[in-house]
Each structure stands twice: as C-alpha cells, then as structure tokens.
N, C-alpha and C positions, 0 to 999 in steps of 0.2 A: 418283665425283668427276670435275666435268668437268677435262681436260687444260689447263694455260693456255699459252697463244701468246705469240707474238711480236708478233699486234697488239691482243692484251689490253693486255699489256705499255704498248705505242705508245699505243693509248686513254687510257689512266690518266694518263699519263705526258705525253700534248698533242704527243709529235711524232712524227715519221713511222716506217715499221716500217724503214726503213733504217737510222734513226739507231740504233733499238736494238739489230739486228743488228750494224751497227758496232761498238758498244760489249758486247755477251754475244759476240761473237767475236772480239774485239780487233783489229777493220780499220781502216785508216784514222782521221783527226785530228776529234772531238769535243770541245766544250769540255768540262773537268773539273766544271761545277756540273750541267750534264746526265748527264754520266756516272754519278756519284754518285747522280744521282737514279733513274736506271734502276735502278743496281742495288740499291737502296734497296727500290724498286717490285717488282725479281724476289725480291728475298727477302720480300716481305711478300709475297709471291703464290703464294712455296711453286713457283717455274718450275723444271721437271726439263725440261733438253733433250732431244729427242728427238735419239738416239744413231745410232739405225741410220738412219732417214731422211736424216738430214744426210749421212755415210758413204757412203748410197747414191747419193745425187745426185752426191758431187762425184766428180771424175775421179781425185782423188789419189791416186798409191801413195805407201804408208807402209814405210821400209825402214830395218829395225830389227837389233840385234845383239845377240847372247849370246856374254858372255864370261863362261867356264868352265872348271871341271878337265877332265880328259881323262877319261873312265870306262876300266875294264876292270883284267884281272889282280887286283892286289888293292887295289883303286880303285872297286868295281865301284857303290858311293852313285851316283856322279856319272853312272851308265848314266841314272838315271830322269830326271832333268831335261829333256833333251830330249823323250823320250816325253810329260813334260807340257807341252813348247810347241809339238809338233806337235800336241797335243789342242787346242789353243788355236784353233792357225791353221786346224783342221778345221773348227770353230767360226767362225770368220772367212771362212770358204773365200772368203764371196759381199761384200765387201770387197777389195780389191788391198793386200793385207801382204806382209810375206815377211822372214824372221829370216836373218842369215849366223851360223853360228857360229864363233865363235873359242875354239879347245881349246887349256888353257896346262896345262902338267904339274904337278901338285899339289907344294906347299911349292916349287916352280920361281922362285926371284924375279927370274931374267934375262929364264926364258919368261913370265911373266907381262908384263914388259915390252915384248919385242916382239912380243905377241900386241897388249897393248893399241894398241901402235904403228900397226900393220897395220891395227887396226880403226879407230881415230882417220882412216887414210888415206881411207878407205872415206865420213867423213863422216854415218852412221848420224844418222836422228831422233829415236831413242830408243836407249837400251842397260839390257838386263837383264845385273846381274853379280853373281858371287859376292865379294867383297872378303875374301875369306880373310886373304889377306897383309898386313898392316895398313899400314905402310910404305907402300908400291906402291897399294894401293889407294888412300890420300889423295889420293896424287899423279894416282891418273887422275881420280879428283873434282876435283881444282883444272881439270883441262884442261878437263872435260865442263862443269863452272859456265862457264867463259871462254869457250866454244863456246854456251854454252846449250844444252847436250844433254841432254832429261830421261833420270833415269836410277833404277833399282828395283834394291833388294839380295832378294838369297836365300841365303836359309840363313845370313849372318851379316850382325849389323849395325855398324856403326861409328857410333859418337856424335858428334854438331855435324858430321854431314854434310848436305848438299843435298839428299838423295835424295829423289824423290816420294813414296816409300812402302819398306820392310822387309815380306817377309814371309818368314815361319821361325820357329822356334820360341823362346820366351824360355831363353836358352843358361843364363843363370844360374839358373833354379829347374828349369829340365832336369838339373843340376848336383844341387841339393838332391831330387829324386825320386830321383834313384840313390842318393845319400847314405842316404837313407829306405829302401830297398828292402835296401842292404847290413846299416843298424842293424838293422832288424827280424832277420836272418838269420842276423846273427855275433853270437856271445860280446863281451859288453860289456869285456872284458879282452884281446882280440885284437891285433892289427896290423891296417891295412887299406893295400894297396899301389895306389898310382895310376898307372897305365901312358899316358902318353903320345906316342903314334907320330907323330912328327912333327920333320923336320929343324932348326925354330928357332920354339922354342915359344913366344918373349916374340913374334914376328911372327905369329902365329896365333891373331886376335881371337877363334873360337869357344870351340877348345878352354880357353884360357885362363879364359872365362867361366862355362862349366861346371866350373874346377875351383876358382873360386871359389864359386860356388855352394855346392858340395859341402862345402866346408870351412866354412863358415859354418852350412849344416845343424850341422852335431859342435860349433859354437862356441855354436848356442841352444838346440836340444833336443834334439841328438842323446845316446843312452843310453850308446854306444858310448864306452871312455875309453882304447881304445889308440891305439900311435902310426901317425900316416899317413902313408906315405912315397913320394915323388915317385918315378920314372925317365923319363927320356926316354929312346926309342931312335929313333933317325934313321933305320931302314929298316926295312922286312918283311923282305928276305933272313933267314932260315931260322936263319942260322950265327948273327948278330947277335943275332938275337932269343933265341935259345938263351941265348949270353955270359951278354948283361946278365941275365936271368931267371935262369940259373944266381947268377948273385955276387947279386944281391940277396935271394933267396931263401934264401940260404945262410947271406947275411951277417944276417941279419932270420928265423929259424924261426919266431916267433910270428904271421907274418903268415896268414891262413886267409880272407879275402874280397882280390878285387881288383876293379875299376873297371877298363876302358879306356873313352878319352875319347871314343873317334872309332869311326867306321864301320869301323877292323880290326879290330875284337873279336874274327874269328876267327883272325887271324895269335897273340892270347896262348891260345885257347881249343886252337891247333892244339900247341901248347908242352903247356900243361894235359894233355894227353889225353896224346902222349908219354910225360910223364914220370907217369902214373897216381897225379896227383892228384888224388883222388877226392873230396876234401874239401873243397877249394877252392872257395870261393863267388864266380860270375866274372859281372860287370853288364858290359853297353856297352851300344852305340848302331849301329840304324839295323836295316831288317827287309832284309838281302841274301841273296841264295842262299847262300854259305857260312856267314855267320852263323843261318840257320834248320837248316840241318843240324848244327852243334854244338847250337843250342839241343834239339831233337829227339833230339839221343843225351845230353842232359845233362852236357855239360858247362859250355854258358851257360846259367843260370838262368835271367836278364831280360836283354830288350832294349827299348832306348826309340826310338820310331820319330817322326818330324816328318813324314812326307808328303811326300817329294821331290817326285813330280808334280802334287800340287797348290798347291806353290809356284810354282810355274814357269809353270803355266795360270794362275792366276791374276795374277802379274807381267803376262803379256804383254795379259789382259785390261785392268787398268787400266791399262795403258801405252798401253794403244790409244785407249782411252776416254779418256783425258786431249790426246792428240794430235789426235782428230776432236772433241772438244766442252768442252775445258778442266776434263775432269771431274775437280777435286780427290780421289784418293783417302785414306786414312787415315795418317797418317804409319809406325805400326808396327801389322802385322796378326801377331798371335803365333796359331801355327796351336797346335793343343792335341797334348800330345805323346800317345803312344798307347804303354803298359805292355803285354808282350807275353811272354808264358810260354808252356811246352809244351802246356799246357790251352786255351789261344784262338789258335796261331798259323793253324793252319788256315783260323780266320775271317777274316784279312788279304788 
C-alpha cells in the first residue's frame, strides 16, 4: 500500500504543500474552513506521519523528565524503571533526547513535592511520572496543564486527569486475580488478612485500587465466606513489622491466606518464615530478587508481575512520538499482568 504525502494531501485538497504542513503540524495562522478540510482529507486518506524522517531532519533536542520513587533496600520495584527508559533512549540513540531523573522517596509527600519543584524549574517538554501520591500528584497535573507540559503515568493512574496516556497494569482487576488465586487455595471458612505497607493509604491511588478490587472479587463469586481484614503498617523496619503481625495474628487465629498489596511481599514473607508458618498461604505483587527467593523456598506462593520496564520504554516512546509528530497515543494502555509460581518463575 502506497505511503500518502503531504502533497497527496495538497493535491486533493487544491492548496499548497505548505498550507498543509502548516496545519498536520500546527505552525503558523490558517483559516479554520481550510483547516478542517485538511484534516478531513488526512483522515479519509488513512496519512500516517512519517516519524523518524521528520525527527531526523529537524535540529531539535527533546528534553524530557522522570519523576519517580527512589529504588533500592526494600524499594527495590522502582530499580526497573529506569533500566526501561534507558532501553528506550538506546532506541532513540540517533534523535537528540535525553531524560533527567528526579527520585522522590516513596509514600515521601514533602519529597515528592520538592522533587516536583526542581523538576518544574528545569522547564521539561515532556514528563513521564508515577502519581503514586494522589494528593500531590493532582496538584502537579494542574501546574503541567497551565504549562502545557505533556505528560504519561506509570504504574498508577488517576481518573479525570490530562495525561497523554497511562500505562501499567489495571490495579483493580489486579486486585480481583489475587482474590482469585487466594479463593482457589484457602478453606471457604478461613480468615483472609490484607497487608498494606504503606505510610497513608487513602493517599495511595494503586494500592487502594487493588484492594478494592480484591474485595469485590469475595462480593460476586468469590467461594471464600470468611472475614477480611485490613492492617496497615507504615514501615519495613523489622521490629514494626513483627508488632503489628504479632497482634493481628493473635488477635484473628483463623486467619490462614494473606495478600500483601505492593511490591514488599517479602518484608511479610520474611515475618512468615521466622515465625514457621508453614501453612500460611501468602500472594503479592511484583517479580524482585527478594521476592523470587521467598517464592522459590515457598513461602510466597503467587506473585503478580506488571512489567516495570516495559512501562517505562514504552512511556518514553510515545512521549516522543507525540512531541516530534502530534502522535495521539491511547489514553489507557493496561499491560497484561503476569501470574508467577515456583514452576514458571525461571521463565521471567
């Protein structure tokens, strides 16, 4: 199928290959009943811009920003992300890009703020972010609309925002999969305990939406009829984690499956194994090196994986591609989560 131009386009259309440049790349003042008509004309014509041509010819650098958690210790989800947008920029090498990163400390709602600050300073053309913090993150969306700064979520999305595009996993039926994996495994007469590590959970869009998920699985077909009960604990420290698991545990015997929310599943699995509960059926989230070695001495059953670096490669692609050729990407791209047991983790 032959490729169509820009002076197909012009042809059809009666005016010059300027004019419709003008208007598929939004330069300079066209009347509005030509406008219309072009782009009338590009979409009966099926016109896919050429991406890399354009990119190549101009002189532009493109200078963009990720705002993110910090990786490491027991954080260590948020190592992958970068590794997926230097994949990206490897990919871009032959284009003039370049990403700063701004690292804010997870559940941090001050450092989030003046990370964001510093990055705002900076002036970025694009920004890929995680909006964890729900709060805080609005509030950088308001600045980035009033700037006109496009901008892409990862790993969590916020509803009635501006953002170009979401991509990450759908949180809420990520929610109901674990639900599903726990019901198959426990006693329909059980307890099921839901562990969320996290300093201010109503401010933490994802975990929240996984663990409505989760409850709503048990509200339409879930088998399972015991009771499910919430804790938050506000830190990995060791001592903490103990506490609260000791009292709830204590206070709750019949509980026999747990869920954690988020990417610590091995700070409750490191608990688990301590106190030689063998019988504890423990799900979470995210494929990390501690968590694959609990899964591998069994004491994490399942884990649910979203693909960190291919969120993030892919952000920065269509981030680019929207900046060099107005390429509208998809509003929400839900990557497919990936169930992961002692029998296939090898394969990851």
């Amino acid at each position: 199928m032959k490729q169509v131009r820009i002076k197909d386009i012009a042809a059809k259309a009666g005016v010059s290959i300027g004019t419709v440049d003008r208007v598929l790349h939004n330069r300079g003042e066209v009347a509005e009943k030509t406008r219309e008509k072009i782009l009338a004309i590009a979409r009966d014509m099926d016109y896919q811009p050429n991406i890399v041509a354009q990119a190549l010819s101009s002189k532009k650098q493109y200078h963009l920003a990720a705002l993110i958690p910090r990786g490491g210790n027991d954080n260590v989800y948020w190592l992958a992300h970068p590794q997926g947008i230097d994949n990206a920029l490897k990919d871009l090498r032959p284009f003039q890009v370049d990403i700063k990163y701004y690292f804010f400390e997870l559940h941090n709602e001050t450092d989030f703020i003046l990370k964001s600050q510093e990055m705002l300073a900076e002036n970025p053309e694009g920004v890929i972010f995680a909006p964890i913090l729900k709060k805080e993150a609005v509030s950088l969306c308001a600045e980035l609309d009033q700037r006109c700064i496009p901008y892409i979520f990862i790993d969590t999305y916020i509803e009635n925002a501006n953002c170009l595009s979401f991509i990450g996993e759908d949180a809420y039926q990520s929610g109901r999969v674990a639900a599903s994996l726990i019901d198959y495994g426990v006693d329909p007469q059980k307890d099921i305990l839901i562990v969320n590590i996290a300093k201010d959970l109503e401010n933490t869009q994802h975990l929240n939406r996984r663990n409505q998920g989760f409850m709503s699985y048990f509200l339409d077909t879930g088998k399972n009829r015991g009771m499910k009960i919430t804790v938050e604990i506000p830190s990995t420290e060791r001592s903490i984690v103990d506490q609260k698991m000791d009292y709830i545990l204590k206070s709750n015997p019949n509980i026999s499956a747990v869920l954690v929310s988020s990417a610590k599943t091995h700070v409750v699995a490191r608990y688990i194994q301590s106190k030689k509960k063998k019988d504890m059926l423990l799900v979470g989230y995210e494929l990390t090196r501690k968590n694959v070695d609990y899964l591998k001495k069994g004491v994490i059953q399942f884990l649910i994986g979203q693909k960190p670096m291919e969120q993030s490669e892919k952000a920065v692609k269509k981030l680019f591609d929207y900046l060099t050729a107005r390429q509208m990407p998809v509003k929400r791209e839900f990557q497919p989560v990936e169930i992961i047991n002692v029998e296939n983790v090898d394969l990851f």
